[in-house]
VOGUTI-322442 format. One record per residue (C-alpha): x, y, z. Coordinates in steps of 0.001 Angstrom, whole numbers, plus 524288, in hexadecimal, padded with zeros to 5 digits. Layout:
BEGIN
XYZ ...
END
This chain:
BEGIN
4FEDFA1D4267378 50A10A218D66953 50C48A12856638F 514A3A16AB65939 52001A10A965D03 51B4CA024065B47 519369FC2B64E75 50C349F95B64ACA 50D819E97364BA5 514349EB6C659CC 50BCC9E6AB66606 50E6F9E8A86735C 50A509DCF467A83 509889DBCB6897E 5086A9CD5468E7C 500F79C7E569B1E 508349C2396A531 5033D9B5C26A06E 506359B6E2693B1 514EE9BA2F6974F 5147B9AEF869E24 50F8D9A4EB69556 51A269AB1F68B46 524539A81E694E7 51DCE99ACD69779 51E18997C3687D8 52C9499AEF687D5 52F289946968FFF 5299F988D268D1C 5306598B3067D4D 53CFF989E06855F 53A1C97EFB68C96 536E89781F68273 5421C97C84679E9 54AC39781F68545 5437F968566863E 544629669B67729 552E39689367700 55AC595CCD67436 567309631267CE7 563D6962A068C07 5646397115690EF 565E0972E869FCE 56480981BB6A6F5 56D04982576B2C7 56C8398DC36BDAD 5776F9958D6C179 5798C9899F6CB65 57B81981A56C1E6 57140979126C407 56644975706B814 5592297D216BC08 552FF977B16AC98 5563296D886A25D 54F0C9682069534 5484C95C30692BA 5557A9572868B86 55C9B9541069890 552A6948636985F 554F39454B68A3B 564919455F68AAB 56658942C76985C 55C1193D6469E72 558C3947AD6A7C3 54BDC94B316AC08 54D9095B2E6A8CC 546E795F836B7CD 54F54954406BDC4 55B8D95D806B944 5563796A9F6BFBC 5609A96DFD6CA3D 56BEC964B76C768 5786096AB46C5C2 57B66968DE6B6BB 5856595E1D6BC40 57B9B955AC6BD84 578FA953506ADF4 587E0953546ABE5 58F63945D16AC4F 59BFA945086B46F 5A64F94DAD6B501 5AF4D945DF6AAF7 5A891948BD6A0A6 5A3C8956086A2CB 5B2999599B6A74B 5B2C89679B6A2C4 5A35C96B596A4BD 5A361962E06B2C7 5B1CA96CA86B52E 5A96D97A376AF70 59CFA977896B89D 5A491974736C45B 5AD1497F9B6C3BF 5A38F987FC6C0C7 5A8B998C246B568 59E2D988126AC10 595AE992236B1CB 5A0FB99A2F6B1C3 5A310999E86A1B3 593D299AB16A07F 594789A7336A641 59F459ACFC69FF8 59B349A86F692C0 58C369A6C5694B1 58DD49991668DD7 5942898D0468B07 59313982E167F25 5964B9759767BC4 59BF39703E687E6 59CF0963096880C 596A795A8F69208 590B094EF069754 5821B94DEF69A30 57F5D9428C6A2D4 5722193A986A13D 56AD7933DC6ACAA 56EE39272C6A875 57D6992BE86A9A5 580C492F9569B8A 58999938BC6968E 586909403868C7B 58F4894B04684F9 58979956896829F 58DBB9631867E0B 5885296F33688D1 5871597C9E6890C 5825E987FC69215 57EF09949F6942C 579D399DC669C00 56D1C9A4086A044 56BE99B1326A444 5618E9BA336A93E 563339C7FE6AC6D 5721C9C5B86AC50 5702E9B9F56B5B9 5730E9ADEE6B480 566859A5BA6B463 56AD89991B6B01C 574BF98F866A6BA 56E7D987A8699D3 5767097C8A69741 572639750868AE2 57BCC966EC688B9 5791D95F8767A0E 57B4E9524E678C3 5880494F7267094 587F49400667358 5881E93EBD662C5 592CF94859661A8 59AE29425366D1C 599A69341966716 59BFE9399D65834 5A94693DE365EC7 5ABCD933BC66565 5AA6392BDF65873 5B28A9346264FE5 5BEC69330E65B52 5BB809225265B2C 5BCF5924E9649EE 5C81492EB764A83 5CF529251E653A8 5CCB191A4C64AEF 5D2F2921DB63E3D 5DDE692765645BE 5E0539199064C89 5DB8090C8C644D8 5DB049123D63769 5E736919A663A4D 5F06890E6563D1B 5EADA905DF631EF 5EEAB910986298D 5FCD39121B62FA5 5FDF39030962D8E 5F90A9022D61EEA 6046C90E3161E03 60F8B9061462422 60CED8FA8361A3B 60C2F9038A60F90 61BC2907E061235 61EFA8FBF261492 618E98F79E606EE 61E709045060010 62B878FBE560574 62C3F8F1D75FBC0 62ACA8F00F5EC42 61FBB8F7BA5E6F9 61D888F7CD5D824 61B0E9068B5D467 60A78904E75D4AD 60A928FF645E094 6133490B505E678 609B9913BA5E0B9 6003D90D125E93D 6077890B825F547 6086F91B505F4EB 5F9D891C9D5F161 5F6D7914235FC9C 6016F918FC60619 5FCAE928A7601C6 5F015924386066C 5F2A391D276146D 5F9F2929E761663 5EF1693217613CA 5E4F092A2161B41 5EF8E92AC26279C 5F1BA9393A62699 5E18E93A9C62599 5DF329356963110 5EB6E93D0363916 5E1D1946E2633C7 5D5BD942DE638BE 5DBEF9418864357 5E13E950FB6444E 5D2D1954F5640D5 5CD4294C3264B7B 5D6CF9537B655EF 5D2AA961AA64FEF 5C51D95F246544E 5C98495D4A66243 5CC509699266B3A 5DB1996C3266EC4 5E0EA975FA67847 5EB6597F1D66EAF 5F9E097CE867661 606EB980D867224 60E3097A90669A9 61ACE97A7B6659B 61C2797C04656F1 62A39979B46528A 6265796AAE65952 6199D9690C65178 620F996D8D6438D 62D3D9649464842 624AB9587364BCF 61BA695B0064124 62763959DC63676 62FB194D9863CBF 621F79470C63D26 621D2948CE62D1F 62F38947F562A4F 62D8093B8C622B9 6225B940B9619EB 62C3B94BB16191F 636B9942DD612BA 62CEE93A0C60D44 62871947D0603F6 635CC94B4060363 633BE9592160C59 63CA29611C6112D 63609966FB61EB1 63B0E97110625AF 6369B979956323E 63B38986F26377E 62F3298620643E9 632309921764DC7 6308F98BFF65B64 62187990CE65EFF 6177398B7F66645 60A1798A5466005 5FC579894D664DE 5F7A297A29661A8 5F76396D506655B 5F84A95F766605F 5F2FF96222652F7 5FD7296B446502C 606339610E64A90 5FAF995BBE64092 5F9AD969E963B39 6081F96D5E635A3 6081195BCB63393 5FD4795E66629AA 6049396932623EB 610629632C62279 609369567D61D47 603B095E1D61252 60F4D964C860DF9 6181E9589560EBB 60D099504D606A1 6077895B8A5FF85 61029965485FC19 6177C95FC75F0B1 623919672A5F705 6309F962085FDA4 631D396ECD606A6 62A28971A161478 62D2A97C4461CDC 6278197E20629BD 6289198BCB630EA 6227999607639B7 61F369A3FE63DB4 61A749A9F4649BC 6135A9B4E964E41 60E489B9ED65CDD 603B99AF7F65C21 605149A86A651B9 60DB699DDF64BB8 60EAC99A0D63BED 6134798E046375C 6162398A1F6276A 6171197F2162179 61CB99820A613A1 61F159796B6085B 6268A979D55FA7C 61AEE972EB5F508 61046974F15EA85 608C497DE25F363 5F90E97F695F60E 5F2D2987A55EA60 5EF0E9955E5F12D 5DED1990955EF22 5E0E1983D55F691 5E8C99881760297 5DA1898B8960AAF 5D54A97F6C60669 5DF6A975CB60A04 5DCE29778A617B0 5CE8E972C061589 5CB669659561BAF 5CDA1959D260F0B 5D227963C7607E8 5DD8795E505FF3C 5E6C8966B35F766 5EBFE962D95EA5E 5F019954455E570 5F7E1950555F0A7 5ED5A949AF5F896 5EA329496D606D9 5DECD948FC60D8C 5DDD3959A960F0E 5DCA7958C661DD2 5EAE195C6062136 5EB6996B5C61EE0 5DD1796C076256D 5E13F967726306D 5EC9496E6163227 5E3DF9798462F02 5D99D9749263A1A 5E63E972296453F 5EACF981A463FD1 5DD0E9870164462 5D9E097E8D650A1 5E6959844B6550F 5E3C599231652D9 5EC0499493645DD 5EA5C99185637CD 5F06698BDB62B99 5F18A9913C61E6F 5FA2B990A5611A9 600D8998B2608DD 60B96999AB5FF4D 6189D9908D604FB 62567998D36039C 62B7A98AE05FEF7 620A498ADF5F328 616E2981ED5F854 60B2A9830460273 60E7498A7A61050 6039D986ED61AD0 6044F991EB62738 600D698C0B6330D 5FC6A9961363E0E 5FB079931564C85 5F9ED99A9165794 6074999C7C65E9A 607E39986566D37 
END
């Protein structure tokens, strides 16, 4: 027999029927145990729907024996409706099966595991598909416990509700008596104080209206129209006193367009306008716009000192504050942050007045 077409070190090896099957048997038996070591609980469901296997951590997170699960619909380890609204609406319509077999899986769901002593607990799913010669043999569904990450949110709303609220109005209050003390006789140290101390309650206030804005960025919200001559028009009466406090002269020339954004919208060209009123060092702001087919551009131009050509990336970095003015170098990143969740951008260049121009483009609706 001609062998030269094998390598010398090659070996053709033809196995028993019992040793194939005491392979198959080891493999098996590496995935089984694979499967009962994991910490998530993993379920396998039958076209039907119904759970034909499941791992030894159904008894560790829910209590389940894993054999007393073996031909319940996966209802059964769901809790009520309520609080499985959209997975409860997907398996009932059938169109969680549906999107599995369009897309061959599905990830990060959220949904509500319940125990056998009746709690609910939050857990984060995801499926796919099994296939064997092009048919469908059966659905893995694997759910991880996110009870810490559920209560770590639910503590950081409780604290961001507690700055925006309690701390908030003590802040507002310690600002009302300082106007009332800038009122009366003040020898010229103690003004210098009063504006140290009345700079600083301002700052604190504006930091937490941006906490605040960062707190809302993290959330998920559905892009809508928007008027924009409104926004701009709101957005300048609402800072009309800072305005005539820095002694600015603000003007607008805002084609009537509708944008895509939503309640944000306002905080973005508010933090732009902040920054050149406080900023700036000018007396001049011009706000105006361009369109295109699907796009909309929006500047806010100043007569001010401008943003030196080596700075104007990093200004919109998060605590990132620009020259001697102060601030706490979240404004601009924000209204950087709103700019992208909303599908445009925001950048600077050269003012035609002589100071800093920031472009600000969204998506037109």
């Amino acid at each position: 027999m001609d062998d030269a077409g094998y390598e010398s070190d090659e070996e053709l090896t033809i196995l028993s029927r019992d040793e194939l099957a005491e392979r198959v048997r080891q493999r098996t038996a590496d995935l089984e145990n694979v499967m009962d070591t994991m910490v998530d609980v993993l379920v396998k469901l039958g076209p039907d729907g119904r759970i034909r296997m499941a791992n030894e951590a159904v008894r560790d997170m829910l209590g389940y024996e894993p054999d007393d699960l073996v031909g319940k619909p996966i209802d059964y380890i769901l809790t009520d409706p309520d609080r499985n609204a959209e997975l409860s609406a997907m398996l009932h319509s059938g169109e969680f099966i549906e999107l599995l077999m369009r897309k061959g899986s599905v990830t990060d769901l959220e949904s509500y595991l319940e125990s056998t002593d009746g709690e609910a607990i939050p857990t984060s799913l995801s499926a796919s598909v099994m296939r064997e010669d092009g048919t469908v043999e059966g659905i893995v569904c694997v759910a991880t416990d996110t009870t810490e990450r559920t209560e770590a949110q639910a503590r950081a709303e409780f604290l961001h509700s507690v700055l925006r609220h309690d701390l908030g109005n003590k802040l507002t209050v310690i600002d009302g008596y300082l106007d009332l003390l800038a009122e009366g006789e003040l020898t010229d140290d103690q003004r210098t104080y009063h504006g140290y101390a009345k700079n600083g309650v301002t700052e604190a206030i504006d930091l937490i209206e941006n906490v605040r804005t960062l707190h809302q960025l993290e959330a998920d919200e559905d892009l809508t129209p928007v008027e924009l001559p409104r926004v701009i028009r709101e957005t300048v009466n609402r800072h009309a006193d800072l305005a005539n406090k820095h002694e600015f002269d603000v003007t607008t020339d805002v084609d009537d367009l509708r944008v895509e954004g939503g309640a944000l919208l306002k905080e973005l060209f508010a933090n732009l306008l902040e920054n050149a009123l406080v900023h700036s060092g000018g007396s001049k702001i011009r706000i105006h716009t361009s369109e295109s087919d699907e796009s909309v551009t929006v500047y806010v131009d100043d007569d001010g000192s401008g943003v030196d050509r080596e700075d104007r990336e990093r200004i919109f970095d998060r605590g990132v504050s620009i020259g001697d003015s102060g601030g706490t170098g979240l404004g601009t990143h924000l209204a950087a942050e709103i700019a992208d969740n909303y599908g445009g951008d925001l950048t600077m260049a050269d003012s035609p007045l002589g100071g800093a121009r920031f472009v600000v483009r969204l998506q037109r609706a």
